[in-house]
N, C-alpha and C positions, 0 to 999 in steps of 0.2 A: 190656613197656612200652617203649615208643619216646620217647629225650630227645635235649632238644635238641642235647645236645651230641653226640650220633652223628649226628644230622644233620649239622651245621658240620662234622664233620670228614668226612663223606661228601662235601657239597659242596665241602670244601678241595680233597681229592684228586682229586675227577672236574675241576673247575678248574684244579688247578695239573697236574695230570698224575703224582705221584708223592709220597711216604709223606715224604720231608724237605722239599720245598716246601710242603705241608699242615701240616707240624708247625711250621716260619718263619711262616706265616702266621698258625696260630693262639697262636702262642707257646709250643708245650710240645714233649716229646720225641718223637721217633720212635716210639719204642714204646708211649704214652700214645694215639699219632695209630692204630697196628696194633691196640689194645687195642677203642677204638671202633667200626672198621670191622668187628671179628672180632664184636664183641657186636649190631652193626647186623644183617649180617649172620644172627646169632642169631633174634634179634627178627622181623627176616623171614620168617625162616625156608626161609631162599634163598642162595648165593653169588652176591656180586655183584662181584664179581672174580677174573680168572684169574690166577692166582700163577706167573709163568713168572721164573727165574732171576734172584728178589730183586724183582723189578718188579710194582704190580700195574696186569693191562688189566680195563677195565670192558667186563663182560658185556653182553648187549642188555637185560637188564630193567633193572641200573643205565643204561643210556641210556632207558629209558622212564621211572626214575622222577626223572630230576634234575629234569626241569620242576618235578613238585612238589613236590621236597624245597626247591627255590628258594622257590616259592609260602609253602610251609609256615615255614618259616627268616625269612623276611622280615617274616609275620604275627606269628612271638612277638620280634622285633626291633619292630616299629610297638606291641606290647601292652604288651613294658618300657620303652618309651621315653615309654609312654602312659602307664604306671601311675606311673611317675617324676615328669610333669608334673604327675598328678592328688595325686601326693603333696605335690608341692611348690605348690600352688591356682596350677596355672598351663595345666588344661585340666577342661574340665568345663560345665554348662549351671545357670542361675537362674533361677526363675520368680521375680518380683517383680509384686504385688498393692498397687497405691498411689494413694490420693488423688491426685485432679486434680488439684489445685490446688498438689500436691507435688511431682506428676512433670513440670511444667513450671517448678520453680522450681531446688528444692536437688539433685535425682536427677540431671538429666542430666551435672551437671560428675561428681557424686561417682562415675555410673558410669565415665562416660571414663576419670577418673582409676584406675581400678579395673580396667580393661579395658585402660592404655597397654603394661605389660608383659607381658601375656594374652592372647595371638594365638591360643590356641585355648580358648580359654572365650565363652560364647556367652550372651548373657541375653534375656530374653523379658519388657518390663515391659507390665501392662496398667492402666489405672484405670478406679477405678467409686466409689460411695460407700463410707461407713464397711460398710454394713450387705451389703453383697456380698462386700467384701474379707472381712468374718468369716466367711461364707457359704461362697466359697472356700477359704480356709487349712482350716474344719473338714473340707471335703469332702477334704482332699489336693490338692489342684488348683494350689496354689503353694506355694511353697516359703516363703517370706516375706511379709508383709503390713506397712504403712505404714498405722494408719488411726488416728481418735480417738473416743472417747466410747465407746472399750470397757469392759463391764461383767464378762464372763470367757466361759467357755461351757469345757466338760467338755470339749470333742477340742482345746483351742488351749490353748497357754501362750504367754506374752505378759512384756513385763519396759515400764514406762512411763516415758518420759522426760519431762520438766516443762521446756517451753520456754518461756524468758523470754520478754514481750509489750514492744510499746513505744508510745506516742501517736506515730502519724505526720499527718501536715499541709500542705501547701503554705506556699511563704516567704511569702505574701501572707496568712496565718492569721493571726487576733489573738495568738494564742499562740505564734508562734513564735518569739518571742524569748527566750524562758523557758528553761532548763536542764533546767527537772528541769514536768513534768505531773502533777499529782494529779485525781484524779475530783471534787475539788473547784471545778476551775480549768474541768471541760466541764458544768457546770452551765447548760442550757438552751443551750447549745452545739450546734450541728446536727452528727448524728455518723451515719458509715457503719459500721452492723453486721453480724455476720452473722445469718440468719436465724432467725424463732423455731423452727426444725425443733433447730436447733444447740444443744448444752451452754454455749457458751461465751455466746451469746445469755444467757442465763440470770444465768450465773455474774457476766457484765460486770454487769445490770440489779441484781443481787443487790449490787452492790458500789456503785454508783450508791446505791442506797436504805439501806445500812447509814451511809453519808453523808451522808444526807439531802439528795441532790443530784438532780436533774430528767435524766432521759434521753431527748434531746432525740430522737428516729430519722426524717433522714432520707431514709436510702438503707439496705433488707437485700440481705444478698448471701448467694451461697453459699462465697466463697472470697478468704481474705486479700487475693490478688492484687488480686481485683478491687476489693479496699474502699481499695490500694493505690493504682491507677491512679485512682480517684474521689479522693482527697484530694488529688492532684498534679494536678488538674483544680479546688480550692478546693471540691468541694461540701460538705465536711465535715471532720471529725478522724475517727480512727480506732485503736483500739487492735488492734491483730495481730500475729501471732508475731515476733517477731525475725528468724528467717529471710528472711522474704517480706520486710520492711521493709530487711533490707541487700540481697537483688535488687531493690529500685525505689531504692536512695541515690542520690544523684547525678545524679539525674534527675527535676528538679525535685519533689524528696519530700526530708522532713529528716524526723527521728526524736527523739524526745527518750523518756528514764527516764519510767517512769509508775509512781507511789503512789496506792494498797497494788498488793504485789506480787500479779499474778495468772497464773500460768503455763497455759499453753495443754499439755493433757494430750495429748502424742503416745506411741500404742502400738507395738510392734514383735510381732507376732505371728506364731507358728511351730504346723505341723501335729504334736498332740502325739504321734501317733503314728511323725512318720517322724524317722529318724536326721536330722541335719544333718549333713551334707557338711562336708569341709575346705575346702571353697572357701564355702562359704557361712559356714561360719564366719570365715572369713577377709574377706570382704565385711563381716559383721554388725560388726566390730573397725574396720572403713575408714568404714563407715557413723557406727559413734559418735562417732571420732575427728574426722573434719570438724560433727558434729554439737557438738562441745565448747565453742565460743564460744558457742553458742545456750542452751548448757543452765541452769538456777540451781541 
């Protein structure tokens, strides 16, 4: 068996030219530096130096093989220096499988942010609906999924986060003056929702009717944002995630508390068969963390 360490000190020596500038170089003794070359050597199964009067000269096969003991020496240098950053989640690759409507909203800062001190880690985000992203994660095909209105499925494990909702509005909204929005106050109120394909469709109407209040609809969409940019337009009010509602603040959209609480179910899904990476775990810990204002 051939190690590294006969190599380096093979290289030292055909480098520096002799058995105590190889031993300076690598840090250790003379005879530690003769021990190596004698077992290289071995392992060859060849002399790769002439031993004339204390000195050793490199033989012609030692001049044939330093190129790729160079070669070879450099690659398990690039492989610890690689396995060191992949230890420490600071090289590596992420598939991320995420809602539209998510990966143009909260995803791109939390990646950056993710990515500032990870110069070699690489991520791959794609989006499509809830029902592909499940599709995907079961197949293996990403590493991570972002989606909602997950029910389970045997190859995904998944953990659910309950993100606060809020009534958003334009300043020109009858309601905007109000602190606090109850689904008593959007009573025959014109409101932008999302569509009947949607859970949350449902869930809102369901909450509308246990209050015996009128649901006025009208604008459906398929994505907070968009019911976002409609209410800062005056076509309606709108209840949606909290998230989306702090990317539209301050541009002409106000936000206020809405009673009863009804949290918007965000899933985090993983392929239950593959390991999770240190680096992705280390993402999923970055992911909740900025997720944390949002959560109830």
């Amino acid at each position: 068996m051939i190690r590294l360490r006969q190599l380096e000190a093979f290289r030292a020596v055909m480098s520096t030219g002799g058995v105590t500038a190889a031993a300076n170089m690598l840090g250790i003794s003379q005879p530690a530096v003769s021990r190596l070359i004698a077992s290289f050597e071995q392992s060859m199964g060849m002399s790769l130096f002439d031993r004339k009067r204390g000195r050793l000269s490199p033989t012609y096969e030692a001049r044939f093989l330093l190129d790729e003991v160079e070669r070879a020496v450099s690659n398990l240098e690039h492989i610890s220096r690689l396995s060191e950053d992949i230890r420490n989640q600071k090289a590596g690759h992420i598939r991320i499988a995420c809602l539209s409507g998510f990966a143009t909203s909260f995803m791109p800062v939390t990646i950056a942010e993710f990515l500032k001190d990870r110069t070699d880690v690489t991520i791959a985000i794609q989006t499509r609906s809830a029902i592909r992203i499940k599709e995907w994660i079961a197949a293996q095909q990403y590493d991570i999924g972002i989606a909602d209105e997950f029910e389970g499925h045997t190859a995904i494990n998944h953990e659910v986060i309950n993100v606060r909702t809020v009534c958003v509005m334009s300043p020109q909204h009858p309601l905007a003056s109000q602190k606090m929005i109850r689904v008593e106050d959007l009573h025959q109120m014109p409101m932008i929702i999302q569509d009947k394909e949607n859970k949350f469709h449902h869930q809102l109407k369901a909450t509308f009717d246990r209050a015996g209040a009128s649901l006025n609809t009208k604008v459906e969409v398929s994505q907070f944002a968009t019911a976002c940019l409609l209410a800062r337009q005056d076509v309606g009010a709108a209840v949606v995630s909290s998230i989306d509602a702090a990317e539209y603040a301050g541009h002409g959209l106000i936000s206020r508390p809405f009673e009863p609480s009804l949290p918007f179910k965000l899933s985090i899904l993983f392929p239950k068969f593959n390991p999770r990476s240190l680096l992705l775990q280390d993402f999923v810990k970055h992911f909740k963390n900025r997720m944390s204002p949002f959560i109830l």
